[in-house]
KEKOLLUM-750290 format. One record per residue (C-alpha): z, x, y; residue in one letter. Coordinates in steps of 0.1 Angstrom, whole numbers, plus 5000, padded with zeros to 4 digits. Layout:
KEKOLLUM-750290
ZXYA...
end
This chain:
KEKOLLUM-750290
500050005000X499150125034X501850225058X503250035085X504850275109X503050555126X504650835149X503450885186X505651155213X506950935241X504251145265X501250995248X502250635253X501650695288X498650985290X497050935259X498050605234X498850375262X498750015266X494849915254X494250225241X493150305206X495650445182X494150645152X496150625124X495150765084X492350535076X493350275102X492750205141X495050015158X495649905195X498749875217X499849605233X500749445260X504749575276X506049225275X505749245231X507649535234X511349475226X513249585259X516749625241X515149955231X513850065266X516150325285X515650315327X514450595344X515950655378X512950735405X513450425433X510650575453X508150525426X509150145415X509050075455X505350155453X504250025423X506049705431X508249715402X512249635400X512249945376X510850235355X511750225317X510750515291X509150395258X511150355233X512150645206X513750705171X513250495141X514350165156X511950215188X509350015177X506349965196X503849635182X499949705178X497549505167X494549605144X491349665162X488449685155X488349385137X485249475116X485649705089X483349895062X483549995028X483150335017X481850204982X479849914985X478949965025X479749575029X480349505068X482849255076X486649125091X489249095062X488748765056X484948845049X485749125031X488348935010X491549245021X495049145029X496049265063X498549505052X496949635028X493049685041X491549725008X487749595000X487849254978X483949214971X483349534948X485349654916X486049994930X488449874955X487450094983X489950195011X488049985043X487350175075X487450025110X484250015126X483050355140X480950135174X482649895197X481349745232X482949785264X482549705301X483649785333X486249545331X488149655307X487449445283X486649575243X484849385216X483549455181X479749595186X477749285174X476349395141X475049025138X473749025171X472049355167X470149275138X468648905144X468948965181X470848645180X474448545165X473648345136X475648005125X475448025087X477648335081X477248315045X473848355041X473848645061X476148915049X475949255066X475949585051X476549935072X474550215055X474150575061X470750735044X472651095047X469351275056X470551355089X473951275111X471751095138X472150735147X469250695131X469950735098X472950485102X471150125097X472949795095X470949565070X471649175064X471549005033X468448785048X466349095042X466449205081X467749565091X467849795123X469550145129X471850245150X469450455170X468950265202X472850075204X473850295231X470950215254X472550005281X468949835278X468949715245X472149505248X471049365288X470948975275X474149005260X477248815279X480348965277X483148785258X486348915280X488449015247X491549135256X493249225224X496249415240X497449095254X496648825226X494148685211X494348335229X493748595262X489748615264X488348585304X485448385310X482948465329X482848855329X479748935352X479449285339X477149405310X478849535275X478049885267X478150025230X480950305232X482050515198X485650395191X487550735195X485250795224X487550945256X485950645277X486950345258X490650375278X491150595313X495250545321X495950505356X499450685360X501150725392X503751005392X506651095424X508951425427X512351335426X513851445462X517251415479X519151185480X517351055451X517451385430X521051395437X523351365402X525151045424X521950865429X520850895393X524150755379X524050465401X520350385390X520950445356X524250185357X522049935379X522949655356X526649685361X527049855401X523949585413X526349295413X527549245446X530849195436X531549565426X531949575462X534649355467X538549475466X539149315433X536449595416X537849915430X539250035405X535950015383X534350255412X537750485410X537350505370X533950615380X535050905407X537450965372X534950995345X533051275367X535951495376X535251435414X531751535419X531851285445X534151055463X534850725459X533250635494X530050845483X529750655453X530350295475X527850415500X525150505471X525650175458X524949995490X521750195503X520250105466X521149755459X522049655499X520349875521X517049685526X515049935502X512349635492X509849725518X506849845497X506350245498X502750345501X501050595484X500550825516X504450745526X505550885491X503651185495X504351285531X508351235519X508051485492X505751695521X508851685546X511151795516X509452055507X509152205543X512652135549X513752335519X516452305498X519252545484X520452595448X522552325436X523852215399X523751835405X520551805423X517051825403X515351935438X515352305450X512952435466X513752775485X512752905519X510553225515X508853515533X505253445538X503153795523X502254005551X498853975542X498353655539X499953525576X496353435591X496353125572X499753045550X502052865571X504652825546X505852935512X508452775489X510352875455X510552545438X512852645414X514052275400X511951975400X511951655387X508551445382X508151055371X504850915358X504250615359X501550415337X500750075358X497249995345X493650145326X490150125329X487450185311X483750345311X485150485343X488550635356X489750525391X489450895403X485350885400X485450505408X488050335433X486150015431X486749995392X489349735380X492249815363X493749595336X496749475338X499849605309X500949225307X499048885309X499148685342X500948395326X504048665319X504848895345X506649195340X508749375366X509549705350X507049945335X506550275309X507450615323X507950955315X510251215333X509851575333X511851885344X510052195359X509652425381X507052525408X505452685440X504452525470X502252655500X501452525532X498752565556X498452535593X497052155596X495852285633X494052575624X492252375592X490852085610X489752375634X487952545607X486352155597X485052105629X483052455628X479052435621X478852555585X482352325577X480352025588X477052135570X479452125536X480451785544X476951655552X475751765520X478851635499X477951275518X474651255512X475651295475X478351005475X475650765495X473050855465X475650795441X477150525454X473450325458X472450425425X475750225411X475949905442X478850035456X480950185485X480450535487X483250755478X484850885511X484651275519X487151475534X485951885539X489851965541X490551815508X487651995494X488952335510X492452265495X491752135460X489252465459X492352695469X494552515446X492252555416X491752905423X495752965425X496152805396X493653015376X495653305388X498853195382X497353105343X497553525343X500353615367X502653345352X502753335313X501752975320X498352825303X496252655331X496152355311X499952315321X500152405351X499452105374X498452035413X500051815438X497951735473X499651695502X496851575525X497951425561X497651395600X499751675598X500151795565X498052025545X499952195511X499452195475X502252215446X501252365421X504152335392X504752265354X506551945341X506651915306X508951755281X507952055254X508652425255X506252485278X508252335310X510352525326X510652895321X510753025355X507253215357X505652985387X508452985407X509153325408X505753415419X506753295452X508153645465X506253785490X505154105471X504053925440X502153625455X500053865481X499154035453X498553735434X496353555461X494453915470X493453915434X492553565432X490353615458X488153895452X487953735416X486653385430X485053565457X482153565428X480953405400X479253495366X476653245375X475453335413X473453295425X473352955406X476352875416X476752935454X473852775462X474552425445X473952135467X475451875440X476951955405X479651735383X480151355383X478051215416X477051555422X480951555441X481251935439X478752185452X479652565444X481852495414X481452545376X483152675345X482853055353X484752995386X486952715397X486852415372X490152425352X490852175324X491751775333X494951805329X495952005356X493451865379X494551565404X490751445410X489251495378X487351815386X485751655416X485251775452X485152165451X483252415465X483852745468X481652845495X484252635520X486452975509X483853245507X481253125530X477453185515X474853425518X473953555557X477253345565X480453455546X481953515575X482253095579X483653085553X487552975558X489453315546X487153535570X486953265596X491253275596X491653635597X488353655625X488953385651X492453515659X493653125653X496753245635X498853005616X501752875630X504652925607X509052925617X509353085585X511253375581X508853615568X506253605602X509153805617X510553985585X510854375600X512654195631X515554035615X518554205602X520454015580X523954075582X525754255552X528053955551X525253695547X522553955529X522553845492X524253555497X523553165497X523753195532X520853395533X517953125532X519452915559X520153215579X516453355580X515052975585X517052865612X517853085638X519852865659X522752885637X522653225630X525753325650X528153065634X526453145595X527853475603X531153375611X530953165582X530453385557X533153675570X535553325569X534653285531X533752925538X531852735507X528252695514X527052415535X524152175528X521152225548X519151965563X520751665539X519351335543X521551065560X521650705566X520750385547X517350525546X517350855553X516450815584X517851095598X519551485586X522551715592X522052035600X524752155582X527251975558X530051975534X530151605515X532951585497X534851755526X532951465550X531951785577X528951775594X527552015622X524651915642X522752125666X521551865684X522751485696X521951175684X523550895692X522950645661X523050915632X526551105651X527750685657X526750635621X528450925604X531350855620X531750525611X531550665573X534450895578X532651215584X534051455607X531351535632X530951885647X528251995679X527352345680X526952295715X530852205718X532452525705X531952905707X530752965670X534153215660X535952825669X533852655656X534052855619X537852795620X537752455628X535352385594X536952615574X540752395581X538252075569X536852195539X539452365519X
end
């Protein structure tokens, strides 16, 4: 008897196996379903509020595990062959038990196969090919006297040998199914097998094309992913979405309930107060959090983190380090960071198919539940890693985009997406030159750091940050195997090694195996979306690639023939147009760190913040703990503290604000201006609060 549990990692029900996708299994194929068959006893929330804000969700839940962590499929393709007698048919033609798919019509009992052909459309919707259909050009009524056969005449392992013959004497290979052509008359049915079979949509206007079933375009996920950052990477704000169902209820606020908050300041050996866990617990659940979170809001959030930095810390999954930028480099880096700890969610919120939403915005995704039963949670995934982030000069880039040969680039790259997008009836993919000239740097980091880091470029992954006034990438692992988190990205963020780094890079990209080819592309990859980009030089494998391989070009680094001084690393170091960077490093020979501070956690706040220089001194002769730098504050973090001690309720400010100082106050801190005290004072006063 055939076996009726099959093992998948948690990962691939969200990359790989998802909802609608086709799960090989043995001999069998099988499809999962929809989330709201799955059994949500067995589901375990994953804390990332920023992420559920923009999906639209109440929460994030990660697949079930273990042997009771079922998940429900259904068996799909519905037509099956035999191996022996070649007999073409569902189980109940076929005369097989559903459990046990074994062929009933010949006396050798042959093991049935699930159909190797199926039909898809833009959609999303997947169907059985029509083997019926096929043949007679026409579905016929009497079923019985027209039995189909599926035959291979092993002379070759074309389509053409493969021919699918009806008991009514009529036959027709294979050769031509995957001709959009041949099956142009044919409506599609709208089968949704994921959700049910009572869930077919009428009137699907788009034609049915014949796709192979283990084919990488019968399911596209579309996964959404966020960094965890402060306060939401904090070990505080975790708990308190992880024990939503118990601290949601309004009446843990109440006097009655205290002492369930104090057994919870108990349990974790005062980590944090009781008034930090009551605050927590109104900013999630009271603080007026449902406004919807774009994607570009999520993204410049994480971009402001980054830049803002943030120091070592056991209970925070965030830390990203404030370092030197290389000497070498300063023309055009503005910033660089050490991401030591990072925390990633994905997401999965819907699929496509044919098509993924990268090369197709207008493509519609399928829903993970049907309409008549919506769900507000859905799968994810969370990942540890570590990373490295750097930032360029947003000023200096759109300068570079406005020059001649930048805007010759982008002409070409739009006339491609016009042709492309007439060609298919529809909008025209938009093109932006500074996303080109990032996601080319990116690629070509990442193909470095594949050799620098110990890290295969398959798992190291890209993160644009792409605004108004943002331009960074970061480039980072997150994985849930042993390939995670070993340290070797991160620490190519000191100075001497990523100069090096980036100088090798360069003059390695600065070429490619197939120039002249290659630099003189005007339109290669899906839509002809890249121009000088191939295999030899800059097109790393999907899964480290944000857009799918699409808009690169190298020459927006390098320049081309008779003008490689256009392009952006010559034009940077040429124009005089320096980047603007407040990071320690553009001013490295200048500062002496003192021997007190030098070596010390006070050391990264010291180098990127000269204004409290003079009182980090005095700090660290006093042997005070180190402070938090530039912690979020408020309801919604509207607002930061220079410098702060939470559990000690400090904060120092270097400059006023009258609703964060009013705020903080009315929350017990103990506020502190630097303006208000000579900085030896000032160092006395904090170190009476916080010991």
């Amino acid at each position: 008897m055939a076996r009726t549990n099959y093992a998948a990692r948690r990962a691939q029900l969200i990359s790989t196996f998802g909802v609608g996708s086709l799960f090989p299994a043995e001999n069998n194929s099988f499809m999962i379903t929809s989330i709201d068959q799955w059994d949500e006893k067995r589901l375990k929330r994953v804390s990332e509020p920023r992420l559920a804000r923009n999906l639209r969700v109440n929460e994030l839940c990660l697949p079930p595990s273990g042997k009771s962590g079922r998940i429900p499929v259904v068996r799909f393709p519905d037509m099956l062959v035999c191996p022996r007698c070649s007999r073409l048919g569902n189980l109940r033609e076929l005369q097989s038990r559903h459990d046990d798919p074994v062929c009933g019509l010949c006396s050798k009992k042959g093991e049935l196969a699930p159909s190797r052909f199926v039909v898809a459309c833009e959609n999303g919707h997947l169907d059985d090919f029509p083997y019926a259909y096929w043949v007679h050009s026409y579905n016929p009524e009497d079923r019985e006297n027209h039995k189909l056969s599926l035959i291979s005449e092993g002379r070759t392992s074309s389509l053409a040998d493969i021919i699918v013959r009806c008991s009514c004497g009529k036959a027709r290979s294979m050769a031509d199914a995957f001709n959009p052509l041949m099956l142009k008359e044919m409506r599609c049915g709208g089968n949704r097998p994921w959700l049910g079979w009572g869930y077919r949509e009428k009137g699907c206007d788009k034609q049915p094309k014949t796709v192979q079933r283990g084919a990488s375009n019968v399911w596209f996920p579309a996964v959404r992913s966020a960094i965890s950052i402060p306060p939401y990477s904090e070990l505080l704000s975790r708990l308190v979405t992880q024990r939503a169902p118990q601290l949601s209820n309004p009446k843990i606020l109440e006097p009655v309930a205290e002492f369930m908050l104090e057994d919870i300041v108990k349990e974790f050996q005062g980590r944090f107060s009781f008034k930090e866990l009551r605050a927590e617990i109104e900013r999630q659940f009271h603080g007026g959090e449902e406004d919807e979170l774009s994607e570009k809001e999520l993204r410049e959030q994480e971009f402001l983190a980054l830049m803002n930095g943030r120091q070592d810390n056991p209970d925070s999954e965030f830390v990203a380090e404030i370092m030197p930028v290389p000497s070498e480099h300063r023309a055009w880096i503005q910033a660089v960071r050490k991401v030591t700890r990072l925390r990633e969610v994905r997401a999965l919120y819907g699929f496509s198919r044919l098509f993924p939403r990268e090369q197709n915005p207008e493509a519609k995704l399928s829903q993970l539940y049907p309409e008549d039963n919506v769900q507000r949670w859905l799968p994810a995934i969370e990942t540890l890693g570590e990373g490295l982030f750097i930032a360029l000069d947003r000023e200096q880039v759109d300068a570079w985009a406005a020059t001649k040969f930048a805007r010759s680039r982008y002409e070409i790259l739009k006339r491609n997406a016009d042709q492309a997008a007439a060609a298919r009836n529809t909008t025209p993919v938009a093109v932006d030159i500074v996303q080109v000239l990032l996601h080319t740097l990116s690629h070509v980091v990442i193909d470095q750091l594949a050799l620098d880091a110990g890290y295969p470029a398959s798992s190291i992954r890209e993160r644009l940050y792409i605004g108004e006034e943002q331009c960074g990438v970061l480039l980072y692992t997150a994985t849930a195997d042993s390939a995670g988190s070993l340290g070797g990205i991160a620490a190519q963020a000191h100075a001497d090694r990523l100069g090096a780094a980036l100088s090798e890079g360069r003059e390695r990209t600065s070429w490619c195996s197939a120039d002249p080819v290659c630099i003189e592309s005007q339109g290669s990859g899906t839509d002809a979306r890249n121009l000088a980009a191939c295999h030899c030089c800059v097109l790393l494998p999907e899964t480290s690639c944000e857009l799918f391989n699409s808009d690169l070009d190298r020459a927006c680094l390098f320049g081309i023939q008779g003008q490689e001084a256009q392009g952006f690393f010559s034009w940077a170091e040429c124009s005089g147009h320096q980047a603007r960077t407040g990071d320690p490093e553009s001013v490295e020979t200048e500062i002496v760190v003192p021997p007190a501070v030098e070596g010390s956690k006070w050391e990264s706040i010291y180098l990127g913040e000269p204004r409290l220089r003079e009182l980090l001194e005095e700090l660290a002769d006093a042997d005070v703990p180190v402070a938090e730098w530039g912690e979020d504050t408020g309801l919604d973090n509207q607002w930061q503290t220079d410098l702060c001690w939470p559990s000690s309720y400090v904060a120092v400010l270097i400059e006023r604000n009258v609703e964060r100082d009013d705020w903080l106050e009315d929350q017990g801190w103990n506020v502190l201006h630097l303006e208000d005290y000579p900085p030896v004072d000032l160092a006395h006063v904090i170190n009476q609060e916080v010991r």
